[in-house]
C-alpha positions as CSV (number, residue, x, y, z in Angstrom):
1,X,-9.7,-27.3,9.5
2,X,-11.2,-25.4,6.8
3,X,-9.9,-24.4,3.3
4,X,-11.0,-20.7,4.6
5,X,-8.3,-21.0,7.8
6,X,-5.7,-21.8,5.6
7,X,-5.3,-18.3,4.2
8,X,-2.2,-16.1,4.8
9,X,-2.0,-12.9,4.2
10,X,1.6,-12.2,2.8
11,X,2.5,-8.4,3.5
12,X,3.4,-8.1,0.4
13,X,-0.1,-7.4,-0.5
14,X,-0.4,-4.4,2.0
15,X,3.1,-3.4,1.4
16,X,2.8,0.1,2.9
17,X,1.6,-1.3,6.1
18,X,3.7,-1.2,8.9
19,X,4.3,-4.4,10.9
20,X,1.9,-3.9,13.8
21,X,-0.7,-2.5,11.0
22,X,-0.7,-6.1,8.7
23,X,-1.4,-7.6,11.8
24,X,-4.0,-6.0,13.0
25,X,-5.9,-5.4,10.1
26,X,-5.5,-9.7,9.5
27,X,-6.9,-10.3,12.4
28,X,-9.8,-8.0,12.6
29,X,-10.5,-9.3,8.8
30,X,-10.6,-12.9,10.4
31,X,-7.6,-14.4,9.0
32,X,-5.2,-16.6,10.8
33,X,-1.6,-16.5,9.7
34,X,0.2,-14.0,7.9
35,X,3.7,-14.3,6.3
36,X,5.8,-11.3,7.1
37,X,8.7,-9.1,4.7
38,X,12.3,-8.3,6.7
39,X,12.1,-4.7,6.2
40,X,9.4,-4.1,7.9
41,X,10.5,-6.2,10.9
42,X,13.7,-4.6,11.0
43,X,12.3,-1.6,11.2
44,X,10.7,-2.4,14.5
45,X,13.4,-4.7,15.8
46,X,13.2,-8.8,15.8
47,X,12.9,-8.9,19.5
48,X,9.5,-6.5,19.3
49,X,8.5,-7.9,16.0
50,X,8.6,-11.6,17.5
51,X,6.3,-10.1,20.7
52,X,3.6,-8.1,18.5
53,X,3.3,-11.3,16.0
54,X,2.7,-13.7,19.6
55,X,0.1,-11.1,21.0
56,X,-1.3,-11.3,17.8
57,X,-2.4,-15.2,17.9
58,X,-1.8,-15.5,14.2
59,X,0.2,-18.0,12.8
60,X,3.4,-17.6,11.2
61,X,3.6,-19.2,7.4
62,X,6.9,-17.6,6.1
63,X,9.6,-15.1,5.7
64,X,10.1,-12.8,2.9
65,X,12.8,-12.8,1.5
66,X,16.3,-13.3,1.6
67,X,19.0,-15.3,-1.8
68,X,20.6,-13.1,-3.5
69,X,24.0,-15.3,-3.8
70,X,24.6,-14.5,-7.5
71,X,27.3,-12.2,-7.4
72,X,31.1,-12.7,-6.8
73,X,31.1,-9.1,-5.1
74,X,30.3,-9.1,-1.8
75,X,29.8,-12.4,-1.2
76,X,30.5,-12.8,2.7
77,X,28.2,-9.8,3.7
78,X,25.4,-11.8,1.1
79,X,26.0,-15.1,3.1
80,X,25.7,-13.1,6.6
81,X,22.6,-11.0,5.7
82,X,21.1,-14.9,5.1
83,X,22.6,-16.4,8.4
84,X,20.6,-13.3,9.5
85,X,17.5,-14.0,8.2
86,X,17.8,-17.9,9.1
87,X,17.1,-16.8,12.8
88,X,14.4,-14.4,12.1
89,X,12.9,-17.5,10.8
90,X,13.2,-19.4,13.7
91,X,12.1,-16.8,16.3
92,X,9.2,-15.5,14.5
93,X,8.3,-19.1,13.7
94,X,8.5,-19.9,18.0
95,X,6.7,-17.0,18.8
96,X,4.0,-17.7,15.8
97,X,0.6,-19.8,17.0
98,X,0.9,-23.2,16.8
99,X,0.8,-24.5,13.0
100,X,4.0,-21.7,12.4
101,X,5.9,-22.7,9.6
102,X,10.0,-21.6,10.0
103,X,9.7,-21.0,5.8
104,X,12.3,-18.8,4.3
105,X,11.8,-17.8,1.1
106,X,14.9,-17.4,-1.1
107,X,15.2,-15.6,-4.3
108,X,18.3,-16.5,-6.2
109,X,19.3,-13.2,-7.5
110,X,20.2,-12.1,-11.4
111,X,23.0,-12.7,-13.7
112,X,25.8,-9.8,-12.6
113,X,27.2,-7.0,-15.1
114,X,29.5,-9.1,-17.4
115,X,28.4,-12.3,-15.7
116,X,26.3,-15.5,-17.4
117,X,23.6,-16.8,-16.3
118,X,25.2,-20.6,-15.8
119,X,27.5,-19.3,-13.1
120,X,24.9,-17.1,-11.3
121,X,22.8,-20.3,-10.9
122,X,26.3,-22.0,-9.8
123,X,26.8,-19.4,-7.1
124,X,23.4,-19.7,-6.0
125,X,23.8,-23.2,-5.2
126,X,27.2,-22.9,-3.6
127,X,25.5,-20.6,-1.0
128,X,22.4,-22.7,-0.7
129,X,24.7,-25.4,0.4
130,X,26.6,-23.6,2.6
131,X,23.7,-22.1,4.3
132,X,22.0,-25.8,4.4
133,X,23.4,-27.3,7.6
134,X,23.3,-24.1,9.6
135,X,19.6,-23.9,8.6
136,X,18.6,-27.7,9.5
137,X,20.3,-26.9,12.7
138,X,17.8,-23.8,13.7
139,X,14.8,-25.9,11.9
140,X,14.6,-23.1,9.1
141,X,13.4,-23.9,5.9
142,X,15.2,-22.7,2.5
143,X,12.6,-22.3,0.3
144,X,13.7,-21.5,-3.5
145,X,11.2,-19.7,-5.4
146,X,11.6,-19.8,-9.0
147,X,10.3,-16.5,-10.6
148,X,8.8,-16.1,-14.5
149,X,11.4,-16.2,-16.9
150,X,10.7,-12.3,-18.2
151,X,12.6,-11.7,-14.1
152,X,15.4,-14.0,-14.8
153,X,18.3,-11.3,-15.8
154,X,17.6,-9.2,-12.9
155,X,16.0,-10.9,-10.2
156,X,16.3,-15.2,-10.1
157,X,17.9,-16.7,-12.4
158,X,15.5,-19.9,-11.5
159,X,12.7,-19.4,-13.7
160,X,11.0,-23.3,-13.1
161,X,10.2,-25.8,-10.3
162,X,12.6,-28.4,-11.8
163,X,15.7,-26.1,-11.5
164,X,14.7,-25.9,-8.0
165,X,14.8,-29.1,-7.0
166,X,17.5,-29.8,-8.9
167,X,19.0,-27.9,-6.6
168,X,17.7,-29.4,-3.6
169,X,18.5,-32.6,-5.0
170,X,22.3,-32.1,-5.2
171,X,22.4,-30.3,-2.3
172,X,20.8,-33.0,-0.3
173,X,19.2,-31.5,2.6
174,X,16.2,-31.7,4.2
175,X,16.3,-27.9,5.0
176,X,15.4,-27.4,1.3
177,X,12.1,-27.2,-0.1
178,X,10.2,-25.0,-2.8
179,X,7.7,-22.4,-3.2
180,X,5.2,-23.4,-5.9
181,X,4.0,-19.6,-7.0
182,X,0.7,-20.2,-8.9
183,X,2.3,-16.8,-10.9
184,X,5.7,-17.9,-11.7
185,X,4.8,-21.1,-12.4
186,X,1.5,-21.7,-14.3
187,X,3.1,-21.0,-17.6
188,X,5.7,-24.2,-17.1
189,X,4.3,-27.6,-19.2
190,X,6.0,-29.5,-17.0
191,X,4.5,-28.1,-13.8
192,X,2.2,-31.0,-12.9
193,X,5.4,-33.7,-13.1
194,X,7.7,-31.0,-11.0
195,X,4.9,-30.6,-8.3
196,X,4.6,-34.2,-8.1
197,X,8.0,-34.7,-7.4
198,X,7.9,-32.1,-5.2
199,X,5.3,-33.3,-2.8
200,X,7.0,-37.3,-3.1
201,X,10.1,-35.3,-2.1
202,X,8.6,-33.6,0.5
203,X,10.1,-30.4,-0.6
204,X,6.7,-27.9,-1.2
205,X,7.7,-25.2,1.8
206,X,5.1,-22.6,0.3
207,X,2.1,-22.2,-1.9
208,X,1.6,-18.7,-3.1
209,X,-1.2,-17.4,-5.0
210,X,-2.0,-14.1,-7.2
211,X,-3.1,-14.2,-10.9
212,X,-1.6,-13.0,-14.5
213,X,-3.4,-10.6,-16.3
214,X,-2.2,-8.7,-19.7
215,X,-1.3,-6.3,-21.0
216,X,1.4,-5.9,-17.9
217,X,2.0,-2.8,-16.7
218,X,5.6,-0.9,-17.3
219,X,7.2,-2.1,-14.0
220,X,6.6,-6.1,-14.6
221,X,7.2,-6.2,-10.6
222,X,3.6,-4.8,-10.0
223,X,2.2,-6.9,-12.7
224,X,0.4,-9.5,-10.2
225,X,-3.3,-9.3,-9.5
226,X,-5.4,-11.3,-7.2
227,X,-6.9,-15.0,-7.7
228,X,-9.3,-14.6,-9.9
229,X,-8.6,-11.8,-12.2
230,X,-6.7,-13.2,-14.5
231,X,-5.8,-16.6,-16.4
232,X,-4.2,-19.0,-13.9
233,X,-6.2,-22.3,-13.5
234,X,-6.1,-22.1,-9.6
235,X,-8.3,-25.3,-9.5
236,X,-5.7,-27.5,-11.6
237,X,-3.1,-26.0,-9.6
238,X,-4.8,-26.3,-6.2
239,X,-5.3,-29.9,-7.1
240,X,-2.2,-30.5,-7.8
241,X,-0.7,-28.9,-4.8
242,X,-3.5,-31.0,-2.9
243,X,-2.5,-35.0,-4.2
244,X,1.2,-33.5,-3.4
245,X,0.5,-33.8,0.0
246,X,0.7,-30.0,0.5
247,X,-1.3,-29.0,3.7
248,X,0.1,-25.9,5.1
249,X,-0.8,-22.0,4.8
250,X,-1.5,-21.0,1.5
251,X,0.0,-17.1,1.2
252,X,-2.0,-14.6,-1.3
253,X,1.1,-12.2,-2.5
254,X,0.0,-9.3,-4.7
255,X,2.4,-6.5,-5.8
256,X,-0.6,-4.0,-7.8
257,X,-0.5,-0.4,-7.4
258,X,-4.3,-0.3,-7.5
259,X,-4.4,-2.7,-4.4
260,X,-1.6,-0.9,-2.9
261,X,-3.6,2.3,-3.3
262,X,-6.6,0.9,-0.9
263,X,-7.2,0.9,2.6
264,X,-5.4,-2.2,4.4
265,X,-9.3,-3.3,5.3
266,X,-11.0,-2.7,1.5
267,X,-7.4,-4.9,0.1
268,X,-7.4,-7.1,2.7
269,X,-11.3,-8.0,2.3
270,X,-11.3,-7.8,-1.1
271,X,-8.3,-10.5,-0.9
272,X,-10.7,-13.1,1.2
273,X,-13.4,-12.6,-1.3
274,X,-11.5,-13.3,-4.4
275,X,-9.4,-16.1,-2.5
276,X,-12.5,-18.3,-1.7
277,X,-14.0,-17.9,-4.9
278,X,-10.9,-18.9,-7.0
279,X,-8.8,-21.0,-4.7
280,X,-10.5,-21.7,-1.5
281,X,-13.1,-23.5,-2.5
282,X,-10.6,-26.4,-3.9
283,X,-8.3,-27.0,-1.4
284,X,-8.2,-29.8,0.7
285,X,-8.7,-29.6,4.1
286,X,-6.2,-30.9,5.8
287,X,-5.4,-29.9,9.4
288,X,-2.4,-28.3,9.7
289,X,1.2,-30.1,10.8
């Protein structure tokens, strides 16, 4: 299979696209998978999300986004919304073409009003291992993204790889893996080590590109841009992610106001182009599991 057929279009890149319109506008732009947001499945229903993703033919490569466990208030409704999104995972990843991957992105969440950081990530945990066995049971995979640091009071408290699997590691189950986010993570020093051990681990759920450009704009949310116009190395990454075994979808997630401003078609092309040039043309290609 080539490097090419290995690109996902995350929504997140289209974000004003309605469900049915991200998929048709992937597959009429050639791709093959696409990795869907909740909202915009919600809004249609999971039982018709689940039919217009299998009449699509595209492949499934991951679910965006539940976590948010890092606040005492609330806590049971948190835990339900993620028992929720646990079996959107697992239909959208049955009704997916074959190579679906039943990837659940988690984002931890930030520190609470009056709160520390230190017991946000200890909440965070608690509900990951709570949540474990019910997601090995539906053969959903938590995957913890660690964000940049500059999101850490607001958004994820786990700013590197290694606090991830830290994670995974004392929680002990094989229902959770990483996301290795070429823009949350190219920054770390110890990035090659903490991708190694994720693929001897056999934790890597995800690999998601866009690139880091400065100056950032006011809202640091919609500072991402795609591979390619920026500073990320995407071939040492990509090459890392490669001797880790990695050999699933690789997702392009840009949040830009500029891309968002496009047609879906102009975005979505534009996103193939830059993607072969800066990351395509170094992966591996494996066949998908």
């Amino acid at each position: 299979m080539s490097a090419h057929s290995r690109l996902s279009l995350n929504q997140g890149t289209i974000k004003h696209a309605s469900l049915a319109e991200a998929l048709h506008v992937s597959v009429r732009q050639g791709l093959q998978s696409i990795g869907l947001w909740r909202e915009p499945i919600a809004e249609v229903g999971l039982e018709r999300a689940a039919q217009l993703l299998r009449d699509s033919g595209l492949r499934f490569s991951s679910n965006c986004r539940a976590g948010f466990l890092t606040s005492p208030d609330n806590r049971q409704a948190a835990l339900d919304s993620n028992r929720v999104a646990i079996e959107e995972t697992r239909v959208l990843a049955e009704a997916g073409a074959p190579g679906s991957s039943a990837t659940l992105v988690m984002v931890a969440g930030g520190v609470p009003e009056g709160g520390t950081i230190e017991d946000a990530r200890a909440r965070f945990e608690e509900g990951i291992a709570e949540l474990a066995p019910e997601a090995e049971a539906a053969g959903v995979t938590l995957a913890l993204e660690p964000l940049h640091p500059m999101y850490a009071s607001d958004r994820a408290v786990l700013s590197t790889l290694g606090q991830s699997l830290d994670i995974a590691d004392r929680v002990g189950s094989s229902a959770v893996g990483v996301v290795v986010d070429a823009f949350h993570v190219w920054w770390d020093p110890d990035v090659e080590a903490q991708i190694a051990r994720a693929g001897r681990d056999g934790r890597i759920a995800s690999y998601q590109v866009c690139d880091w450009q400065t100056p950032l704009p006011a809202d640091v949310l919609l500072a991402r841009h795609l591979p390619g116009d920026g500073v990320i190395d995407f071939a040492r990454l990509t090459a890392l992610v490669n001797a880790a075994g990695y050999a699933g979808d690789v997702e392009v997630e840009v949040f830009n106001a500029d891309l968002w401003a496009k047609s879906y078609d102009d975005a979505v092309a534009e996103m193939v182009q830059k993607f072969d040039a800066a990351v395509g043309e170094h992966l591996t290609e494996f066949a998908l599991a």
